[in-house]
N, C-alpha and C positions, 0 to 999 in steps of 0.2 A: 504494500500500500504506500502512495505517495504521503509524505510528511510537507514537502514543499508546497506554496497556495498554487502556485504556476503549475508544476504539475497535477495537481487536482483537477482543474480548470481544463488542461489539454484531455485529460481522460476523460472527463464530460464532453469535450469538443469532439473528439474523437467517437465517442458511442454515436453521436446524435449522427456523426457527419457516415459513420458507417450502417446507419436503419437507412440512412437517404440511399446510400452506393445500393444496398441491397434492394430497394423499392425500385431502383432502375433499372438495375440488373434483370430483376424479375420481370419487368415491363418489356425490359428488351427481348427477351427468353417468351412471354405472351404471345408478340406481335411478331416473333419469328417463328413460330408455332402455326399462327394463324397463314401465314406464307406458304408453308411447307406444307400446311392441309390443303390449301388454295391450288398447289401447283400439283399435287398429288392426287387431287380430281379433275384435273385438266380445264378450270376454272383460266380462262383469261383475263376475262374482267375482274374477277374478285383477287387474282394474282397481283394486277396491274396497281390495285385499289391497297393490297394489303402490302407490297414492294414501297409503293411511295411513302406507308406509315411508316415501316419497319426503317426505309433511310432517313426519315423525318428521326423518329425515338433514336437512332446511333447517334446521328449529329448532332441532337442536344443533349446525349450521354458524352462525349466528346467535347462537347463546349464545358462542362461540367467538371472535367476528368475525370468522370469515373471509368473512362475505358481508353485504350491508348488509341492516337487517330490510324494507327495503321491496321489494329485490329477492325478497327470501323471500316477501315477503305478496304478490307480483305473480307469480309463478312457482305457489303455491299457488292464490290463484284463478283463476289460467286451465287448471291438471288439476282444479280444483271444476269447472269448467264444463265442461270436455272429459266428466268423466266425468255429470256431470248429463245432457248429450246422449247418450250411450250411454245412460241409462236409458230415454231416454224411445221 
C-alpha cells in the first residue's frame, strides 16, 4: 500500500483510467463482433454499415490511447479486405 498522498492519488487515477480502457476495449470487441457476423452472412449492406462503426470506435480508441494507432491501422485493413471480398 502506498504511504505517499501522490501515490494514492495515481492509484485512484489509474483504477478509474483502466474501467475506461476496459469499456472500450469491450466496445471495440462488440462492434467487431457485429462485423464478423455481418460479413459471415454475406450481408453487404449491414457489412458496409457495421465496417464504418467498427473504424469510427478504433479511431476514437486511438485518439484516446487506449490502443496503439498501428494496431488500429492493422485491425482496419484486414475488415477493408474482408469486406472488399464480400463485394466481389
Amino acid at each position: 500500500m502506498a504511504n505517499i498522498k501522490s501515490a494514492k492519488k495515481r492509484i485512484l487515477v489509474i483504477e478509474k483510467k483502466t474501467e475506461i480502457n476496459k469499456a472500450v476495449r469491450s466496445k471495440i470487441n462488440t462492434y467487431t463482433r457485429k462485423f464478423k457476423a455481418a460479413v459471415a452472412a454475406n450481408d453487404v449492406a449491414a457489412a458496409e454499415k457495421a465496417y464504418s462503426e467498427v473504424t469510427s470506435v478504433l479511431d476514437k480508441a486511438v485518439a484516446d490511447n487506449t490502443i496503439h494507432a498501428n494496431c488500429a491501422a492493422r485491425r482496419k485493413a484486414r475488415f477493408a479486405t474482408a469486406l472488399n471480398e464480400l463485394k466481389k
